[in-house]
C-alpha positions in Angstrom: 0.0 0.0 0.0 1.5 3.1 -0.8 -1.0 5.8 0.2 0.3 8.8 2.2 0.3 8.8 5.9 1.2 11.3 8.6 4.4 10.4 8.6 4.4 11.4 4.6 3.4 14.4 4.9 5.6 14.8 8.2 8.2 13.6 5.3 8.0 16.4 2.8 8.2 18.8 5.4 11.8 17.5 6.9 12.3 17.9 3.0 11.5 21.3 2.5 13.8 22.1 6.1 16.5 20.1 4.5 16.6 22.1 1.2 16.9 25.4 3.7 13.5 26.5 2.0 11.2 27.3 4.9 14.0 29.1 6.8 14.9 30.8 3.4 11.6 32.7 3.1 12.0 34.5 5.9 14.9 36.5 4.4 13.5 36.4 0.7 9.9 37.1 1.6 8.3 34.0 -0.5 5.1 33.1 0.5 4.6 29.2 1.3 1.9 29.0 3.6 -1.0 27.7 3.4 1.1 24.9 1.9 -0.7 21.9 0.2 0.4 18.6 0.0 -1.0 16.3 -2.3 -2.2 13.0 -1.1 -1.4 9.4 -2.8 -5.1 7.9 -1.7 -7.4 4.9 -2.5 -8.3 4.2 -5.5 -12.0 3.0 -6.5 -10.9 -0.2 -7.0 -9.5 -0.4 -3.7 -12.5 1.7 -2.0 -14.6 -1.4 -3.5 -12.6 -4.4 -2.4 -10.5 -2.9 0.6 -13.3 -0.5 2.2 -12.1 -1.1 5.6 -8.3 -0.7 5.0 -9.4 3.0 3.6 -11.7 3.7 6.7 -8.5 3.1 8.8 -6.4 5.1 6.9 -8.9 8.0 6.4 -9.2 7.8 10.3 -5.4 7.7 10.7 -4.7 10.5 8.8 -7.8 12.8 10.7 -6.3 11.6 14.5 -3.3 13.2 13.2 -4.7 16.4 11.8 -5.4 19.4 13.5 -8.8 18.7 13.9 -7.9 16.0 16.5 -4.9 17.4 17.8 -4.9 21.4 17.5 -2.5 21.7 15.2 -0.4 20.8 12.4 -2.5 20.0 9.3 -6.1 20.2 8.0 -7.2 17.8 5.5 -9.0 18.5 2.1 -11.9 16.4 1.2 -13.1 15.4 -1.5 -16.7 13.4 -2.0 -16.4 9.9 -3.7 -19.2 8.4 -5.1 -18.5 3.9 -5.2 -21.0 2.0 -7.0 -20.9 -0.8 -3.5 -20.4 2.0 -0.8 -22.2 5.0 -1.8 -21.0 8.4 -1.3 -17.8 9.0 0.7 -15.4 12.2 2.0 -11.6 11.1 0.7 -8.8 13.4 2.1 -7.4 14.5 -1.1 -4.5 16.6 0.2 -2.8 18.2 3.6 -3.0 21.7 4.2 -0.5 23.3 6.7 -1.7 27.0 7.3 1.2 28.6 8.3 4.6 28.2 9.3 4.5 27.6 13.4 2.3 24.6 12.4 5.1 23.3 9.5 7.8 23.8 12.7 5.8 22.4 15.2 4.5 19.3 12.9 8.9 18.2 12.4 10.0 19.9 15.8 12.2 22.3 14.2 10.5 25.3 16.6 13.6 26.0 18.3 16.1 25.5 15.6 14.0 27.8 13.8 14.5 30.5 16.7 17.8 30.1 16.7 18.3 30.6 13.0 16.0 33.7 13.5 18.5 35.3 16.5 21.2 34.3 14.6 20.1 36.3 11.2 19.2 39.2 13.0 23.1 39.5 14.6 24.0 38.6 11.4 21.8 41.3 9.3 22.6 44.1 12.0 26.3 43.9 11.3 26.3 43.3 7.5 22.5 43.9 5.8 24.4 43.1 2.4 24.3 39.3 4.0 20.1 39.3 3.7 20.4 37.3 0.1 23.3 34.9 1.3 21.8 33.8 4.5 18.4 33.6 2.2 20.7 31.0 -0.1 23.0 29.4 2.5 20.1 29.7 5.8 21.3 25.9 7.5 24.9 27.4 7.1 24.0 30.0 9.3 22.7 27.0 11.6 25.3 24.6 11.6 27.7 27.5 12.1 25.4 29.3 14.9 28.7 28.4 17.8 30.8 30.2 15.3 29.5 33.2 14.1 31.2 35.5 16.9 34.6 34.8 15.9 33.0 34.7 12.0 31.7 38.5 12.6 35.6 39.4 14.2 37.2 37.9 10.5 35.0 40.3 9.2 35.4 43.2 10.9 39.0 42.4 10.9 39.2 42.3 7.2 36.9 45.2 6.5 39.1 47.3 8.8 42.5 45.9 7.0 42.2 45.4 3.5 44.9 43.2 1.8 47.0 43.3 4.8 49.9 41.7 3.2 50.5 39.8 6.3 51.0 35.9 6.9 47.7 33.8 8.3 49.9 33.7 11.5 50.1 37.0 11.5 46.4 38.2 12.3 46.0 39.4 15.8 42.2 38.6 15.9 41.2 38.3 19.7 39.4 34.7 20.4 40.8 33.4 16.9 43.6 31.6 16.2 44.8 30.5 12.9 42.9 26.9 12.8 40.0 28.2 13.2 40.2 30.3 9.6 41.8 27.7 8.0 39.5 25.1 8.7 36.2 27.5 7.8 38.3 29.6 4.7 35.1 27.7 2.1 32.9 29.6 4.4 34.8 32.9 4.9 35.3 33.1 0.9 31.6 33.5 0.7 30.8 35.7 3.5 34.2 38.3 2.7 33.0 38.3 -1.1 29.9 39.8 -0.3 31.3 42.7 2.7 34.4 43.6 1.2 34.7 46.2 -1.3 35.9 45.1 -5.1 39.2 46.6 -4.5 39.8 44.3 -1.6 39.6 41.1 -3.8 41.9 39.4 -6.2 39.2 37.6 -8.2 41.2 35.3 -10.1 42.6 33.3 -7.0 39.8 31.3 -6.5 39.4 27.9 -3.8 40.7 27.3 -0.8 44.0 27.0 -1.9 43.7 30.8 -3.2 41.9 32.5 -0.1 45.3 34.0 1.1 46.0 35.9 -2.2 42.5 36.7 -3.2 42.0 38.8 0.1 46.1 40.3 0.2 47.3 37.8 2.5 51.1 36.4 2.2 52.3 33.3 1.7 54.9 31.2 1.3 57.0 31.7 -1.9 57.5 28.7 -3.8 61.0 27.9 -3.3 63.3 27.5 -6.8 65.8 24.4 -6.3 69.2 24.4 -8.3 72.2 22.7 -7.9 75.6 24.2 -8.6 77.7 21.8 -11.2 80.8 23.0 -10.5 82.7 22.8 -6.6 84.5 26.0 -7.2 80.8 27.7 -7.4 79.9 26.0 -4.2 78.3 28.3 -1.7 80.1 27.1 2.0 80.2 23.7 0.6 76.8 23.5 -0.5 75.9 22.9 -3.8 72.2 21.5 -3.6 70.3 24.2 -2.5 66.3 25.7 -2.6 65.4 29.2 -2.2 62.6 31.5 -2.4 62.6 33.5 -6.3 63.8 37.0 -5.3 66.9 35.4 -3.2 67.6 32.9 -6.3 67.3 36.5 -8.5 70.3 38.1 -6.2 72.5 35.3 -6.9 75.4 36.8 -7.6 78.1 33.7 -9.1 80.3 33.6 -12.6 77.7 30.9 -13.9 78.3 31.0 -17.6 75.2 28.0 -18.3 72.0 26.9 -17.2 70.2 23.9 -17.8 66.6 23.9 -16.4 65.0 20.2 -16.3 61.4 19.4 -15.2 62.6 16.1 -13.5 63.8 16.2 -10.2 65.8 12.8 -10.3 67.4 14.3 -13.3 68.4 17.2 -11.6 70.1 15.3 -8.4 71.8 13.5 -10.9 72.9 16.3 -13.3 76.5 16.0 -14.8 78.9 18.4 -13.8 79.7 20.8 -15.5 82.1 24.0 -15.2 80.6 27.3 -14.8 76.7 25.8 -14.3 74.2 25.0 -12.4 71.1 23.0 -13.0 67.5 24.4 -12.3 64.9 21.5 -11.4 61.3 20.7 -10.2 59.9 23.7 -11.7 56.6 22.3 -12.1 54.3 26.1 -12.9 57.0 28.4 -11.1 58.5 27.9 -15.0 57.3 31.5 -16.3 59.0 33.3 -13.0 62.4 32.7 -14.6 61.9 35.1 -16.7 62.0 37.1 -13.7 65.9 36.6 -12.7 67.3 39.3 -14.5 71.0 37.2 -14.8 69.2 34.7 -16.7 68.4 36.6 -19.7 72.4 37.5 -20.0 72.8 33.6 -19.6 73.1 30.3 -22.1 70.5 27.9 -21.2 69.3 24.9 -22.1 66.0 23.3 -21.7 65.7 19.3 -21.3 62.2 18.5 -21.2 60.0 14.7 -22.3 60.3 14.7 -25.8 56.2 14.6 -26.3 54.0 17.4 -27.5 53.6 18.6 -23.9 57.5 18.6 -23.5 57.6 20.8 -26.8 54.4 23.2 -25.0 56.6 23.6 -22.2 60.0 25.0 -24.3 57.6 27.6 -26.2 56.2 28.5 -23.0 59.8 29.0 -21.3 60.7 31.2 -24.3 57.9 33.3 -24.1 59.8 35.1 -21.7 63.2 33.7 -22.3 63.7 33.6 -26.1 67.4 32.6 -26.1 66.6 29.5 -24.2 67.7 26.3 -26.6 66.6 23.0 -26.1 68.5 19.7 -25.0 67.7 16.0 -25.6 64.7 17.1 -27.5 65.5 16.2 -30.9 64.6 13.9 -33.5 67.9 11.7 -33.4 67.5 11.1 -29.2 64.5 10.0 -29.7 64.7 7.8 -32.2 68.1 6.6 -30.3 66.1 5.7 -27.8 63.0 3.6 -29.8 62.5 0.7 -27.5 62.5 3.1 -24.4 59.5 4.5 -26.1 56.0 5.4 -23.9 52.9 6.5 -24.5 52.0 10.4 -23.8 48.6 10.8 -21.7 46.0 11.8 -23.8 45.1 14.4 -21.4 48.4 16.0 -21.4 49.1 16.4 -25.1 49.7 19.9 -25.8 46.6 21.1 -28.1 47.7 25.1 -28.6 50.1 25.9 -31.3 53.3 27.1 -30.7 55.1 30.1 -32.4 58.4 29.9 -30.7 60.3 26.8 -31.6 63.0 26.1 -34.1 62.3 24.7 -37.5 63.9 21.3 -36.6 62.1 21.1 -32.9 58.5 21.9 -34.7 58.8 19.8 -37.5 59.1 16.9 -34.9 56.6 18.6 -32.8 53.9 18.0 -35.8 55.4 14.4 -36.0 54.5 13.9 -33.0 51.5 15.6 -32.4 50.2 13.9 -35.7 50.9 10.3 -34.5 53.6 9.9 -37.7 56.4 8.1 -35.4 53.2 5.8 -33.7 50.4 6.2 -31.5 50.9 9.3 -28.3 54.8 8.1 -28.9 56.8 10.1 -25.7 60.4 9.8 -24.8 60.6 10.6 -21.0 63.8 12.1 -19.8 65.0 9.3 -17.2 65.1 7.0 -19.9 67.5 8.5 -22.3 70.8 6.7 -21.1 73.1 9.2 -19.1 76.0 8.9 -21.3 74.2 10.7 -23.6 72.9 13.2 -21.0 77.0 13.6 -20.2 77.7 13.7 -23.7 74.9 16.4 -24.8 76.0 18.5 -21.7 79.8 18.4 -22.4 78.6 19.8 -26.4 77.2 22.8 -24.8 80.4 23.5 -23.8 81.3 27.3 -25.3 78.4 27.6 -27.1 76.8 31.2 -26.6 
C-alpha cells in the first residue's frame, strides 16, 4: 500500500527544512503557507474491495490532523461516489496554514529561533548578507557556535584590507589560525559579499587561493638548483632551494643553465664547469623570466620529448627567447626507440606554438600527428646518461 500517511506528509516537510527553504523565506519574503500537500489515496478499486483498509487510513490520517490534535495540518476532502459504498469524504490533500504549524508538525521550533537570533546578529552587522543567509540559511545553523569569531574575521578584514600579512600573523582576539583555515570555504563566501571590489583578487579562486585573493602572504614557492661546478659551491653547499627573489640576487660567474622538469634528473645532473642546473619547476616555469642574470645567460632546456614537453619549451621562451633546447631532438628520440611510452591523452599539448625552431616543430607536428606511432613520448629518465654527459659536455662554449 502506498497511500500517504502522517508520517508522509511529516516527510516532505523535513524535505523542504532540509533544502533550507522554509528558513529561506524569511529573508526572501516568498510566501509558502498555506502549503498543500498532495495526497497518494485509495483508488476505487481499492475503496470497493478494501473498504475497511481505507476507513482506517482516512481515520489515521484525521487523528493526526489538527482537527484531533490542535495543530499541524487540516485535510482536504473530496466526495467519492462507489458503485458498493455509496458516497464517501476522501482526504485528497494536507494543508498546513502557516509556518508555526510546519515547525511544530517536524519539531524544528527552536532551531528555527535560533536561525531567526542568529540572522538578526548577522543582518545588524552586515544587511548586504540578507540574500546569502536567504541561499546558505542551514549554514548560518550549523555555524550558529561560530559566528562570533566569524563576525571578528569580518570586521578584521573590513578594517585591514589586503594586509599583506601571513595567516599567523592576524592578531584577531578569540581566533587563532585553525579556526580560519578550517572555515576559509565559508569565509570566501561571507568576505565576497562585505568587502569592497578593490579588496579582492578575483582570479585566486578555492581554498587554496583565499590567502591571495584577500592580500594575505604566503609562502614563496621555493626554486631548487644545484651548482655543477665545486669552485661555485656556496660554504660547501651545492644543492640548495630558495625562495625566487633570493635565487634572483644570486650573484656567481655561472656562464650555463640547464633547467629540467625532473627532479631525479636534476640530483643527478653532470657536472659541469661554470653551471648550475635548475629543477622541479613544475608552474613556477614562467617566474624565470624574472631573474634578470638569466636573460644575459646560455640555457638549455631538457624537457620529455612529447607534445607537452615541446608546449613547455615555447612557453619557457615566451619570456626567455634565447633559451635552446637539450635532448629534445629527432635523433634522441629515435636513439632511444624501445624506451618509447605512450603520452597521456590528457596531457598532449593542443595550442600551437610560435616559438620553436624549425627542426624542434617539424618533430613537434610528427609527433602531435601520430607519424612516429600512437601518443609516442620519450621521458627524460630514460634516455641513457651517457648521452645526457655527452649532450651537456657539447654545450660547452656555445653562446
Amino acid at each position: 500500500m502506498s497511500w500517504s500517511t502522517p508520517a508522509t506528509i511529516r516527510a516532505q516537510l523535513e524535505k523542504a527544512w532540509d533544502s533550507g527553504r522554509l528558513l529561506a523565506a524569511r529573508m526572501s519574503g516568498e510566501s509558502l503557507f498555506p502549503l498543500e500537500i498532495r495526497l497518494r489515496r485509495p483508488s476505487a478499486r481499492d475503496i470497493t474491495e478494501r473498504f475497511g483498509a481505507v476507513m482506517d487510513w482516512v481515520n489515521e490520517l484525521r487523528e493526526q490532523s489538527q482537527e484531533r490534535r490542535g495543530y499541524g495540518y487540516d485535510l482536504r476532502w473530496q466526495q467519492v461516489n462507489n458503485r458498493v459504498h455509496g458516497s464517501n469524504a476522501i482526504p485528497v490533500a494536507a494543508v498546513i496554514p502557516d509556518e508555526a504549524q510546519a515547525l511544530r508538525l517536524i519539531g524544528r521550533q527552536q532551531d528555527a529561533q535560533r536561525f531567526q537570533a542568529l540572522a538578526d546578529t548577522l543582518l545588524h552587522h552586515h544587511p548586504e548578507l540578507r540574500d546569502w543567509i536567504a541561499r546558505r540559511p542551514l549554514s548560518v545553523l550549523r555555524h550558529a557556535d561560530d559566528w562570533p569569531r566569524l563576525l571578528a574575521v569580518l570586521a578584521w578584514f573590513l578594517a585591514n584590507p589586503r594586509p599583506g600579512l601571513y595567516l599567523r600573523q592576524l592578531d584577531i582576539p578569540g581566533v587563532d589560525t585553525k579556526f580560519i583555515e578550517t572555515r576559509r570555504s565559508l569565509l570566501v563566501e561571507l568576505l565576497d559579499v562585505v568587502l569592497p571590489a578593490t579588496a579582492i583578487q578575483r582570479d585566486a579562486s578555492g581554498v587554496k587561493g583565499f590567502a591571495r585573493r584577500y592580500g594575505l602572504r604566503t609562502e614563496a614557492p621555493q626554486t631548487r638548483f644545484r651548482l655543477l661546478d665545486q669552485a661555485l659551491a656556496i660554504h660547501g653547499m651545492r644543492d640548495i632551494a630558495v625562495p625566487p627573489e633570493e635565487f634572483a640576487g644570486l650573484n656567481l660567474p655561472v656562464r650555463r643553465v640547464f633547467i629540467t622538469e625532473n627532479r631525479t634528473n636534476g640530483l643527478a645532473f653532470p657536472d659541469a664547469a661554470g653551471s648550475l642546473v635548475i629543477f622541479g619547476l613544475g608552474y613556477g616555469l614562467e617566474r624565470l623570466r624574472e631573474i634578470p642574470w638569466l636573460h644575459d645567460t646560455a640555457i638549455w632546456y631538457w624537457g620529455d620529448i612529447d607534445t607537452h614537453g615541446f608546449g613547455i619549451l615555447n612557453r619557457l621562451r615566451a619570456g626567455l627567447p634565447h633559451a635552446r633546447s637539450l635532448l629534445m631532438d629527432r635523433a634522441t628520440l629515435m636513439a632511444h626507440q624501445p624506451l618509447w611510452g605512450q603520452e597521456p591523452e590528457d596531457k598532449r599539448y593542443t595550442g600551437h606554438p610560435t616559438r620553436l625552431t624549425a627542426d624542434e616543430q617539424a618533430l613537434f607536428e610528427e609527433l602531435h600527428a601520430d607519424r612516429l606511432g600512437e601518443r609516442v613520448r620519450l621521458e627524460q629518465e630514460r634516455i641513457t646518461f651517457s648521452a645526457v654527459e655527452r649532450a651537456v659536455a657539447a654545450t660547452e662554449g656555445v653562446t
